[in-house]
PDB file of N, H, CA, C and O in Angstrom:
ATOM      1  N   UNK A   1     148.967  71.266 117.334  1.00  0.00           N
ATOM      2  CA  UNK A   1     148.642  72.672 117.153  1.00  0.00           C
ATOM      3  C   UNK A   1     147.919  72.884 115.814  1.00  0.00           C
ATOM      4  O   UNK A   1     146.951  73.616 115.608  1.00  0.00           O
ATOM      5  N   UNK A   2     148.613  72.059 114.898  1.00  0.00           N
ATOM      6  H   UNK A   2     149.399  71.464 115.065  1.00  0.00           H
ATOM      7  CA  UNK A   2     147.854  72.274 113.374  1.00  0.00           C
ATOM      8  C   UNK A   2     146.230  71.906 113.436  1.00  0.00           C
ATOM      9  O   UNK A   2     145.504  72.438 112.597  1.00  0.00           O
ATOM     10  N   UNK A   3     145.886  71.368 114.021  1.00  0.00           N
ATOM     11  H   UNK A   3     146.476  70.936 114.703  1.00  0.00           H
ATOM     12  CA  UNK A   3     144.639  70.830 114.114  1.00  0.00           C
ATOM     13  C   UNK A   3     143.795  71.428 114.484  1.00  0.00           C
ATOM     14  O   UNK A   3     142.919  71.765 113.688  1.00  0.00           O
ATOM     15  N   UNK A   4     143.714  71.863 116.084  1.00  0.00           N
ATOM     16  H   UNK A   4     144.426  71.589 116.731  1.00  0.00           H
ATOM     17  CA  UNK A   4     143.379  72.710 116.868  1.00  0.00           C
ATOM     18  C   UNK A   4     142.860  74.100 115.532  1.00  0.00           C
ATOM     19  O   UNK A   4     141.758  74.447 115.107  1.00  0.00           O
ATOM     20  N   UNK A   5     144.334  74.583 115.222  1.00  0.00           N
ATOM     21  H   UNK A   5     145.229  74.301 115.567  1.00  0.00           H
ATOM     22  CA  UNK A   5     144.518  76.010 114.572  1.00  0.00           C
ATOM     23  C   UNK A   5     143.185  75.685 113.320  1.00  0.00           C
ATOM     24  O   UNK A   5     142.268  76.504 113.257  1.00  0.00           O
ATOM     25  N   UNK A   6     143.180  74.659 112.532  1.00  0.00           N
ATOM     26  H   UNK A   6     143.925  73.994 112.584  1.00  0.00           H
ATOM     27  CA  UNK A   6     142.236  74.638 111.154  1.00  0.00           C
ATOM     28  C   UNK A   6     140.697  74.363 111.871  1.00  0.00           C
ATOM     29  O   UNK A   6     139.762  74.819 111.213  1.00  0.00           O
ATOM     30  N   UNK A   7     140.332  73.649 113.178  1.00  0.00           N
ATOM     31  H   UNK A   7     141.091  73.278 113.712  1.00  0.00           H
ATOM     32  CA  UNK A   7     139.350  73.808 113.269  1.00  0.00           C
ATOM     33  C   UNK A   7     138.896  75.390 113.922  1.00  0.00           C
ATOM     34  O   UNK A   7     137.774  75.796 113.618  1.00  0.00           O
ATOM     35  N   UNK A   8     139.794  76.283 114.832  1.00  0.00           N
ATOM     36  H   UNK A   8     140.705  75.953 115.080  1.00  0.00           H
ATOM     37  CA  UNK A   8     139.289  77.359 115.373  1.00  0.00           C
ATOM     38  C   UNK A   8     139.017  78.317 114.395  1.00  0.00           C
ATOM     39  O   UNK A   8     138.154  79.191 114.471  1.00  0.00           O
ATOM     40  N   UNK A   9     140.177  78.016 113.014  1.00  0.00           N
ATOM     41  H   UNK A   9     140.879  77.306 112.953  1.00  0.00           H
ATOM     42  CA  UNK A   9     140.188  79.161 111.866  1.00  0.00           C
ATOM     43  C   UNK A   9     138.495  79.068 111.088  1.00  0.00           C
ATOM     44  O   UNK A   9     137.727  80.014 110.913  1.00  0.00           O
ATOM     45  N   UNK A  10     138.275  77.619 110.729  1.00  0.00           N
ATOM     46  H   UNK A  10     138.898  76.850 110.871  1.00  0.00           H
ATOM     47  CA  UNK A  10     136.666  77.302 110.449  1.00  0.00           C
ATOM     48  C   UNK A  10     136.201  77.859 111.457  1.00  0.00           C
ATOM     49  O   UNK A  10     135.883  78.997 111.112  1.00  0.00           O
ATOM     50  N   UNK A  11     135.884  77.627 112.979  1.00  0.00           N
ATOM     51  H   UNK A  11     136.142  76.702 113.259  1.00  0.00           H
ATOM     52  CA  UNK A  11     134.920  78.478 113.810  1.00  0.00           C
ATOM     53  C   UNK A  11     134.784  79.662 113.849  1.00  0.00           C
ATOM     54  O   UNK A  11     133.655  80.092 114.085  1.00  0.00           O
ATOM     55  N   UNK A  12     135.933  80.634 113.623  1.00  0.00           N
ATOM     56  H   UNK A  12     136.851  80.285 113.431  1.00  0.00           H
ATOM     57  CA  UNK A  12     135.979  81.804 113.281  1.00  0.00           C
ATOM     58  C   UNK A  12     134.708  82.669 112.584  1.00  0.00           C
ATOM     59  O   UNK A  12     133.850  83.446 113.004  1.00  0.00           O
ATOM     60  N   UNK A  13     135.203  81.901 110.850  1.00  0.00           N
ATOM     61  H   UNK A  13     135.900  81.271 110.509  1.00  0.00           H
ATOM     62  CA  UNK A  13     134.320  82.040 110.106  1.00  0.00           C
ATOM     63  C   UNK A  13     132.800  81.935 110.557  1.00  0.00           C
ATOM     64  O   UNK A  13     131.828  82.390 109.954  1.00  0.00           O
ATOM     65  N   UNK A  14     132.817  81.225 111.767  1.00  0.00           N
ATOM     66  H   UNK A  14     133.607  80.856 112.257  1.00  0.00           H
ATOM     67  CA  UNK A  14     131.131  80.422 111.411  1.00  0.00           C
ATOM     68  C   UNK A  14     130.997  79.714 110.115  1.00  0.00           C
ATOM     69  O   UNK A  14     130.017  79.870 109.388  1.00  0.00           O
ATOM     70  N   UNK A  15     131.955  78.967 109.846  1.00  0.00           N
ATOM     71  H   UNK A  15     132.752  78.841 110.437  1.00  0.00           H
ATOM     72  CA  UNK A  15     132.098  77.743 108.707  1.00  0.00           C
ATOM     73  C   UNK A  15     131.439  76.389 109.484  1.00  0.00           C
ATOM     74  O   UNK A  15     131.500  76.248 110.705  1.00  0.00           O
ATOM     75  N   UNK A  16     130.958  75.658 108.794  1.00  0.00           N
ATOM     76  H   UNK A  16     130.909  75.772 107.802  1.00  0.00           H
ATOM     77  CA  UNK A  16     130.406  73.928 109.033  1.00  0.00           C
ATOM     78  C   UNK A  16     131.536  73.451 108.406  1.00  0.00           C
ATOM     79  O   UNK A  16     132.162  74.254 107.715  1.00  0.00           O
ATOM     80  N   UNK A  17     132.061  71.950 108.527  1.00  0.00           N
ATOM     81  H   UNK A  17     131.552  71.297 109.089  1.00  0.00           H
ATOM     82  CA  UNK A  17     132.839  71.081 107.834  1.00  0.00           C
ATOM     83  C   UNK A  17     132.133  70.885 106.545  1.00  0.00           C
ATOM     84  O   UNK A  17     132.772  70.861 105.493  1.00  0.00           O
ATOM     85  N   UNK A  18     130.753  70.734 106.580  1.00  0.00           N
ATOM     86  H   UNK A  18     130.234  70.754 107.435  1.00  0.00           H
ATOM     87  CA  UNK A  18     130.393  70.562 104.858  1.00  0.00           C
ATOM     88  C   UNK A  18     131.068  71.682 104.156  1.00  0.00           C
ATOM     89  O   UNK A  18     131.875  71.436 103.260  1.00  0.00           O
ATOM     90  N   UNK A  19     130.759  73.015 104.546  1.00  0.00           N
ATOM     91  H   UNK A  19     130.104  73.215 105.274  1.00  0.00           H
ATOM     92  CA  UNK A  19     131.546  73.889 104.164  1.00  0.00           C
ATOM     93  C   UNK A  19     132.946  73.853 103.329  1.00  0.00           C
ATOM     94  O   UNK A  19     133.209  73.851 102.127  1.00  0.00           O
ATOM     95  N   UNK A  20     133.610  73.830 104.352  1.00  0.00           N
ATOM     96  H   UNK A  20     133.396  73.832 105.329  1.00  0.00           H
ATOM     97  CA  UNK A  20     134.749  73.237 104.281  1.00  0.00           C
ATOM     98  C   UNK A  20     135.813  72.250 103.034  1.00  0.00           C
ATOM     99  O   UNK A  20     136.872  72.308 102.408  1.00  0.00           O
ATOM    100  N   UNK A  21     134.713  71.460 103.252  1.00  0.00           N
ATOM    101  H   UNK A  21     133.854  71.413 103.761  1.00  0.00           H
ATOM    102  CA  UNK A  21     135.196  70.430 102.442  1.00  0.00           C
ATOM    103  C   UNK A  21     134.695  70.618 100.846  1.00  0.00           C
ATOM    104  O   UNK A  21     135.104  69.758 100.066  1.00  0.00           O
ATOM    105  N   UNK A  22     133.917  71.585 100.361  1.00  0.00           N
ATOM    106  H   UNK A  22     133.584  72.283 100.995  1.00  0.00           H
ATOM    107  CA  UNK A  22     133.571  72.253  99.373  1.00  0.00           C
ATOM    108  C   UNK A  22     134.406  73.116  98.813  1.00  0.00           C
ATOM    109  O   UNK A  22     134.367  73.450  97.628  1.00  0.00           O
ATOM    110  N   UNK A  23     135.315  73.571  99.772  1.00  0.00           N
ATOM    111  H   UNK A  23     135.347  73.300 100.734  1.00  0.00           H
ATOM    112  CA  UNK A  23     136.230  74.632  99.278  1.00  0.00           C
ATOM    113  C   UNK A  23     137.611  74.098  98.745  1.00  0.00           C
ATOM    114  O   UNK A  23     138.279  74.391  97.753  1.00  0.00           O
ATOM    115  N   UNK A  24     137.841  72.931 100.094  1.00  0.00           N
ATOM    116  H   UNK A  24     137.299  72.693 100.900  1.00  0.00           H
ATOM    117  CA  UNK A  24     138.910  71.802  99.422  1.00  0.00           C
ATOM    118  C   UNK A  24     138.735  71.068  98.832  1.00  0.00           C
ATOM    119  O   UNK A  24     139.775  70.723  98.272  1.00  0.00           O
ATOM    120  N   UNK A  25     137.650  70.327  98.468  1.00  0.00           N
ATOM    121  H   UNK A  25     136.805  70.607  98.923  1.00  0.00           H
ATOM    122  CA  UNK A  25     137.290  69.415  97.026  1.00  0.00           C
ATOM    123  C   UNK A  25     138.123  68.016  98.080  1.00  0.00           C
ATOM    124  O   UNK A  25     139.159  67.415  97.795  1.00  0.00           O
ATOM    125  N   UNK A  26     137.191  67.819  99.372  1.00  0.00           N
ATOM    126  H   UNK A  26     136.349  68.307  99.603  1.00  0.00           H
ATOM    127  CA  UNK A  26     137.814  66.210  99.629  1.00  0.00           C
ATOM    128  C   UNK A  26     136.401  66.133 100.524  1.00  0.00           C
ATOM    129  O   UNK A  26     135.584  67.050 100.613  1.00  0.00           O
ATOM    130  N   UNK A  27     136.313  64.916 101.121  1.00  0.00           N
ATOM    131  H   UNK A  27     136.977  64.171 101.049  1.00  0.00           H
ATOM    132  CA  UNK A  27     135.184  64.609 101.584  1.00  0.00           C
ATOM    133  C   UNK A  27     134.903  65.068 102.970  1.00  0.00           C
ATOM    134  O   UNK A  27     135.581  65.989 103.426  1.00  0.00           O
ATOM    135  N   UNK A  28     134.031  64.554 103.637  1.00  0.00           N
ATOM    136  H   UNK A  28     133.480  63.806 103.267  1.00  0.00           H
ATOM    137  CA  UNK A  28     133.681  65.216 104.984  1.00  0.00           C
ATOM    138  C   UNK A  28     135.074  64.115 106.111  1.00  0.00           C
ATOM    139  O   UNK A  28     135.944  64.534 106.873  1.00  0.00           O
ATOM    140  N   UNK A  29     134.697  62.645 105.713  1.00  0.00           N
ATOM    141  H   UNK A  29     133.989  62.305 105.093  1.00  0.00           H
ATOM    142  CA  UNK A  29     135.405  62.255 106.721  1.00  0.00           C
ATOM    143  C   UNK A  29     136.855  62.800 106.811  1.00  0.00           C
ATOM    144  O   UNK A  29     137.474  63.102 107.832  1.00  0.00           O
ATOM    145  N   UNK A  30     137.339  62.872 105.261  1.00  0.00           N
ATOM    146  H   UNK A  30     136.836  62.628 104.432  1.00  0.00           H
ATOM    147  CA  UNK A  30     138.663  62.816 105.424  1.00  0.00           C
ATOM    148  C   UNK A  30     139.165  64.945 106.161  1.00  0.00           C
ATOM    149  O   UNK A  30     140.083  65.153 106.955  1.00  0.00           O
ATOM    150  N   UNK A  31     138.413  65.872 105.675  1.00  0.00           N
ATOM    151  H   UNK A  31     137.668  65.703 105.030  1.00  0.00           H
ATOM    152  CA  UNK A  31     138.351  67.221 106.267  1.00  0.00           C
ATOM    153  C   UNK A  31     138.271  66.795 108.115  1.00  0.00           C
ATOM    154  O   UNK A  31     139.055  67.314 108.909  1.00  0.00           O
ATOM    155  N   UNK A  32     137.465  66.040 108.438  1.00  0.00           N
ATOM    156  H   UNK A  32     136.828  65.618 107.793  1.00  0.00           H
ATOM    157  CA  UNK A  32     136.959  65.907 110.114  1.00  0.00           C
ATOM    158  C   UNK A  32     138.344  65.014 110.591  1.00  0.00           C
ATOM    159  O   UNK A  32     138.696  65.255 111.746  1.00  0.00           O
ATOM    160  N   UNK A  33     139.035  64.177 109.967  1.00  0.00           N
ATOM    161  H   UNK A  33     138.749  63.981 109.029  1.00  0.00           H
ATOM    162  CA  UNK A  33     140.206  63.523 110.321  1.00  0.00           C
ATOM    163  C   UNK A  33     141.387  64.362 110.228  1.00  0.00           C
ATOM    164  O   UNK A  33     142.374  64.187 110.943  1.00  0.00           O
ATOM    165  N   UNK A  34     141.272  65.470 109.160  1.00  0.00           N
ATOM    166  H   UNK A  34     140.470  65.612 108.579  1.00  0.00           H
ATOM    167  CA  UNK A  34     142.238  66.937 109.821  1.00  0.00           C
ATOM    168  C   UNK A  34     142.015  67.239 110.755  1.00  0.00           C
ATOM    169  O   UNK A  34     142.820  66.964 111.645  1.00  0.00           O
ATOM    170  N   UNK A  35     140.758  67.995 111.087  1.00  0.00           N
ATOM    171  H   UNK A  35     140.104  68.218 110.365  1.00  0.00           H
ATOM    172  CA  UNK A  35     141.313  68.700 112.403  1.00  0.00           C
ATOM    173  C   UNK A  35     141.365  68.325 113.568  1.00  0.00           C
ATOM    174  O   UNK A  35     141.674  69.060 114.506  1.00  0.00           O
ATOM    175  N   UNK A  36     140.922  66.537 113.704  1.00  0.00           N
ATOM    176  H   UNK A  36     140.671  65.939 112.942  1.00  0.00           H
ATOM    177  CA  UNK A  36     141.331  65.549 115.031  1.00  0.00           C
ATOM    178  C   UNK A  36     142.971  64.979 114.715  1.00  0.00           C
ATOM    179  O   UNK A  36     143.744  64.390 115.470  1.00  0.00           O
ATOM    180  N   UNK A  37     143.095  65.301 113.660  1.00  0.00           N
ATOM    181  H   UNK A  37     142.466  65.779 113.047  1.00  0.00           H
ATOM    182  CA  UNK A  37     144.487  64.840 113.405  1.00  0.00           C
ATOM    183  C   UNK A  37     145.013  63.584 113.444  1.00  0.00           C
ATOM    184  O   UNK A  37     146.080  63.203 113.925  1.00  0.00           O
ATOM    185  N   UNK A  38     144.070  62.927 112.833  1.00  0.00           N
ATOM    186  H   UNK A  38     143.204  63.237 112.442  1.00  0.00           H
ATOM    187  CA  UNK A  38     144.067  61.404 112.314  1.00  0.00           C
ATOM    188  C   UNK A  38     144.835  61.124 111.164  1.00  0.00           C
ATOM    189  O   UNK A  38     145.507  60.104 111.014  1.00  0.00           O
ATOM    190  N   UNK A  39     144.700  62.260 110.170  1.00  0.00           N
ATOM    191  H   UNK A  39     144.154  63.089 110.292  1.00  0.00           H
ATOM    192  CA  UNK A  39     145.262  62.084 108.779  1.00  0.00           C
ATOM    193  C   UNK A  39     146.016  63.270 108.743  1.00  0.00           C
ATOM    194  O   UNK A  39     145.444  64.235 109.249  1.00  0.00           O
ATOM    195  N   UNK A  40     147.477  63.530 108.150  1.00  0.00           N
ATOM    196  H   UNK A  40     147.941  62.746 107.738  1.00  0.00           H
ATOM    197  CA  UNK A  40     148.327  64.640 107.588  1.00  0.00           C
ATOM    198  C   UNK A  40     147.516  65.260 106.866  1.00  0.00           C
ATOM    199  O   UNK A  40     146.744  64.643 106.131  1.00  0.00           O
ATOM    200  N   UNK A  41     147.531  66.470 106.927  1.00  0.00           N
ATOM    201  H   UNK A  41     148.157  66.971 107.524  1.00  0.00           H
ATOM    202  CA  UNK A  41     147.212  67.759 106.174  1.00  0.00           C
ATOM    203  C   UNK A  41     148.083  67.722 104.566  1.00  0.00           C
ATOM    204  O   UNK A  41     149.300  67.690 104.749  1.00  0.00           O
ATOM    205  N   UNK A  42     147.673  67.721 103.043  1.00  0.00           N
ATOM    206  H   UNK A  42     146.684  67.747 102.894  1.00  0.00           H
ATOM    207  CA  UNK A  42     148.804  67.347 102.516  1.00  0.00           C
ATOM    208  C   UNK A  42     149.011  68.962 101.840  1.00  0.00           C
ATOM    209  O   UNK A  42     148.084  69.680 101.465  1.00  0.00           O
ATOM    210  N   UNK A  43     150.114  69.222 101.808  1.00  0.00           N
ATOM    211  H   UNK A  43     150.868  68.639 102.113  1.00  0.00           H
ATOM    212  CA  UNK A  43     150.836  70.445 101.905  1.00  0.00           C
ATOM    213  C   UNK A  43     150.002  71.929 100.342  1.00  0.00           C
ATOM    214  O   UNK A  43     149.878  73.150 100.441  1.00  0.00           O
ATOM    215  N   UNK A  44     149.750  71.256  99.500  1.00  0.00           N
ATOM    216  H   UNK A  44     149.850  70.264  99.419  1.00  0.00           H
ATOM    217  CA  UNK A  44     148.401  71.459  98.949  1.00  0.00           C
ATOM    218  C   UNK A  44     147.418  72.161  99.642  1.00  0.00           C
ATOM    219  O   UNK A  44     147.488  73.379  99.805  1.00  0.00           O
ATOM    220  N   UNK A  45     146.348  71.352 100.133  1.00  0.00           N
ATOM    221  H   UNK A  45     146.291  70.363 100.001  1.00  0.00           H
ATOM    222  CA  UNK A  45     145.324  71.823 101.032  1.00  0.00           C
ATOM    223  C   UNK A  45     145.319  72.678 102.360  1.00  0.00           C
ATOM    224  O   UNK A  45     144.319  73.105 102.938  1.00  0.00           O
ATOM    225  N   UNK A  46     147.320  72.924 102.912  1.00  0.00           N
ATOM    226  H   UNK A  46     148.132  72.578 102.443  1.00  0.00           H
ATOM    227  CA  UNK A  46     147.024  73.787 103.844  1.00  0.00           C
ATOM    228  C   UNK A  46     147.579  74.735 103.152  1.00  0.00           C
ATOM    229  O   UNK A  46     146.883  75.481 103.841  1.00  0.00           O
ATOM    230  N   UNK A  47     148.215  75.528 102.387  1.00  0.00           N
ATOM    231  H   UNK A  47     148.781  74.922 101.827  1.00  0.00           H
ATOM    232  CA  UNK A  47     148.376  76.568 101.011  1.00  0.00           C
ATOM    233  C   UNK A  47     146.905  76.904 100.866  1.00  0.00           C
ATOM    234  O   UNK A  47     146.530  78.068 101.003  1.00  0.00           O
ATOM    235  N   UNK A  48     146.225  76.114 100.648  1.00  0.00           N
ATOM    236  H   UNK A  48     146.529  75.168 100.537  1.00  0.00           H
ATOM    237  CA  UNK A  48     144.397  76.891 100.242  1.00  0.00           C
ATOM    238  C   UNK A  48     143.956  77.322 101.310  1.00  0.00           C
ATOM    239  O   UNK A  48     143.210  78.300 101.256  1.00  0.00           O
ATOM    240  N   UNK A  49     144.315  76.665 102.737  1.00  0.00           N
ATOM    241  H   UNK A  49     144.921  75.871 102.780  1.00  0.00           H
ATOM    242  CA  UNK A  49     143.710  77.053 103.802  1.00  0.00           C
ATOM    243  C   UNK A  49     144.016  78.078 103.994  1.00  0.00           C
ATOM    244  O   UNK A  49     143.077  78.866 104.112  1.00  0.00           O
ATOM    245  N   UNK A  50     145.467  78.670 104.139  1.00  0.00           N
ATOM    246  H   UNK A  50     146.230  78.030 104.044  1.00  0.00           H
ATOM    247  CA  UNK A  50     146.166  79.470 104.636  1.00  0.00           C
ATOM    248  C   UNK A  50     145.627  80.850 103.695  1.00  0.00           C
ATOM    249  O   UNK A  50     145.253  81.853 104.303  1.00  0.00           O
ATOM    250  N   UNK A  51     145.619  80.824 102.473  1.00  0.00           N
ATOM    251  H   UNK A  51     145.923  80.009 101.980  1.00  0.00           H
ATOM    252  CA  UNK A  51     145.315  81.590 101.214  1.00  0.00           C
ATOM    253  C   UNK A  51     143.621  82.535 102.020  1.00  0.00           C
ATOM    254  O   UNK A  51     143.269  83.674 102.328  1.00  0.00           O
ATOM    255  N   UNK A  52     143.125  81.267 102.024  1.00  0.00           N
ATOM    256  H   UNK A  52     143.411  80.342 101.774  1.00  0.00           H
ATOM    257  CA  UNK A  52     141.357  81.878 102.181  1.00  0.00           C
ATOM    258  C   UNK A  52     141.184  81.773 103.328  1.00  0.00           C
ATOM    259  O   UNK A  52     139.973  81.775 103.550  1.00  0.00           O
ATOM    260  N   UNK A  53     142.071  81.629 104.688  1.00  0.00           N
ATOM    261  H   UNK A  53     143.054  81.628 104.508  1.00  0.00           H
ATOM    262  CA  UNK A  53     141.969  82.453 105.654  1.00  0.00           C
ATOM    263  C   UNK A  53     142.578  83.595 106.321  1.00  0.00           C
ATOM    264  O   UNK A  53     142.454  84.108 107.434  1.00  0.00           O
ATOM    265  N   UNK A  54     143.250  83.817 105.319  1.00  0.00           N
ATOM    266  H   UNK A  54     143.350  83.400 104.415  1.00  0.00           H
ATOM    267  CA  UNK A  54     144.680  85.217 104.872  1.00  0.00           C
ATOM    268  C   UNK A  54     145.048  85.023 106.091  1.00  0.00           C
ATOM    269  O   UNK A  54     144.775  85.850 106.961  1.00  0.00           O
ATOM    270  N   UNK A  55     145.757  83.846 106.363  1.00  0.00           N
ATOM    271  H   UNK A  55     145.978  83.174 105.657  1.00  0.00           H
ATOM    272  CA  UNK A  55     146.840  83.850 107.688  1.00  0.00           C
ATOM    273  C   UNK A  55     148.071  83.154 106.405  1.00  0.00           C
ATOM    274  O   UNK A  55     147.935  82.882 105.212  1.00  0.00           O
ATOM    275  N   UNK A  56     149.545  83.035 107.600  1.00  0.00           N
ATOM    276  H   UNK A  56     149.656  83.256 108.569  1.00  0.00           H
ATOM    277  CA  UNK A  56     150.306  82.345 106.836  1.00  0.00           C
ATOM    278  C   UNK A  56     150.038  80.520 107.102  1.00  0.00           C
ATOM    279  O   UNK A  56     149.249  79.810 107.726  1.00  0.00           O
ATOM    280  N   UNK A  57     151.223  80.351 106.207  1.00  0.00           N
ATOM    281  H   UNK A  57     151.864  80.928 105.701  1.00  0.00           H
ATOM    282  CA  UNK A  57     151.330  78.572 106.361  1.00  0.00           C
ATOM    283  C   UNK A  57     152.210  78.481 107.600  1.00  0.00           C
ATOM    284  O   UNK A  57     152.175  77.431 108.242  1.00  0.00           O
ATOM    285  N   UNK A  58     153.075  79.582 108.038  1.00  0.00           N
ATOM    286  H   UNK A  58     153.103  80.435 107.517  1.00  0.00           H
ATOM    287  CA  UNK A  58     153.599  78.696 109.152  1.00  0.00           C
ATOM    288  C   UNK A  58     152.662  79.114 110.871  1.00  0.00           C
ATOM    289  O   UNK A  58     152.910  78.553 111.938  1.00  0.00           O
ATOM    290  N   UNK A  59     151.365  80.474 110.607  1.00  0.00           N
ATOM    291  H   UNK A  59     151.164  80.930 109.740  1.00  0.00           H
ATOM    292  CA  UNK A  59     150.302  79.965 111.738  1.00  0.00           C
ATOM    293  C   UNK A  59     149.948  78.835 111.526  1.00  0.00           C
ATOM    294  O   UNK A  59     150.687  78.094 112.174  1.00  0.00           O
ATOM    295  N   UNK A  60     149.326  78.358 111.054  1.00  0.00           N
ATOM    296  H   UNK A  60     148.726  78.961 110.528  1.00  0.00           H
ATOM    297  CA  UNK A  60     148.563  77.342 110.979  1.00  0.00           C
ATOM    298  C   UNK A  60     149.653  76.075 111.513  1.00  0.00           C
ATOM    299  O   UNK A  60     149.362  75.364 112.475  1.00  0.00           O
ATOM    300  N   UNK A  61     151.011  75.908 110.695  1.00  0.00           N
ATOM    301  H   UNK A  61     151.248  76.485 109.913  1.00  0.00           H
ATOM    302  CA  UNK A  61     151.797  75.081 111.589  1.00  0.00           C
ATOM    303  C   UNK A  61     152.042  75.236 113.231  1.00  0.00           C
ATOM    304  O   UNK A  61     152.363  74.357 114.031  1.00  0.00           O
ATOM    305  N   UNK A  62     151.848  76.290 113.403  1.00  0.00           N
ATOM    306  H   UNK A  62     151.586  77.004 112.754  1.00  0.00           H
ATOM    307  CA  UNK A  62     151.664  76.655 114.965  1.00  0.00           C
ATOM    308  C   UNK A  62     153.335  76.847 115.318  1.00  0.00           C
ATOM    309  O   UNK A  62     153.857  76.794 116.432  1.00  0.00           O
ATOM    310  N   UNK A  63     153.983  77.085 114.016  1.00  0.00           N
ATOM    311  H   UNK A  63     153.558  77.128 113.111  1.00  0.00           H
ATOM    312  CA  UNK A  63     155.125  77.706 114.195  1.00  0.00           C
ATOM    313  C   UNK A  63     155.729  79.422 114.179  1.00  0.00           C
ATOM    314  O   UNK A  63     156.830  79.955 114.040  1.00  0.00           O
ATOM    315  N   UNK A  64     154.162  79.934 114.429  1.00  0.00           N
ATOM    316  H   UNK A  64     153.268  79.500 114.542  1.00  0.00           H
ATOM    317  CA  UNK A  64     154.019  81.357 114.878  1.00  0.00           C
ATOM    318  C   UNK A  64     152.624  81.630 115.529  1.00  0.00           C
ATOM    319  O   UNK A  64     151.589  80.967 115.453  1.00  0.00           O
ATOM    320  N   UNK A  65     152.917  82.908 116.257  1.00  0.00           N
ATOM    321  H   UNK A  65     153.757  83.447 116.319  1.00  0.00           H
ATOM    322  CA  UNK A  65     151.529  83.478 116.553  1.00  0.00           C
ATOM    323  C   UNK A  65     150.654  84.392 115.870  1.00  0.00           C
ATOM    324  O   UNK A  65     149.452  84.650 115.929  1.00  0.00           O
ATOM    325  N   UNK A  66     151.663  84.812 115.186  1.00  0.00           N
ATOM    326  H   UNK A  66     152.640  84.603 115.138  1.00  0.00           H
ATOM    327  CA  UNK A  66     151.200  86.326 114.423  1.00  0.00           C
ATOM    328  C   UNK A  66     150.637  85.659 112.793  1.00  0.00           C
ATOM    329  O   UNK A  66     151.274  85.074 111.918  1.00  0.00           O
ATOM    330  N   UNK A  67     149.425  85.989 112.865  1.00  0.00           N
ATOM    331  H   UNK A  67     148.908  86.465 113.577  1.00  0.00           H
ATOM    332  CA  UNK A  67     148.596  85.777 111.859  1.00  0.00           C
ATOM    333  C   UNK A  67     149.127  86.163 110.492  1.00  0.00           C
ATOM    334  O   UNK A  67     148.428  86.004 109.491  1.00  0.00           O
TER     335      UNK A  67
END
């Protein structure tokens, strides 16, 4: 669900992953291995996500619906 949720929250925006990965200060592969969910999210970087897409941390865990 976490995965899914950080890439639809970027589509939202009309964000690119270069994007993206500008805002988190990590590279492209390792941002594109979030949201296929290759690599853990580290608890850091989904706090920024959550922040600058004014949802909470536990949407994005997909341990709610309500934004």
């Amino acid at each position: 669900m976490l995965y899914k949720r950080i890439r639809d929250l970027r589509e939202d925006k009309d964000m690119t992953q270069k994007e993206m990965v500008a805002l988190l200060h990590c590279s492209q592969q390792v941002y594109s291995n979030y949201e296929l969910g290759q690599r853990d999210l580290p608890t850091e970087q989904l706090i920024r996500l959550a922040r600058y897409h004014c949802v909470s941390v536990d949407y994005i865990l997909g341990l709610t619906d309500k934004k």
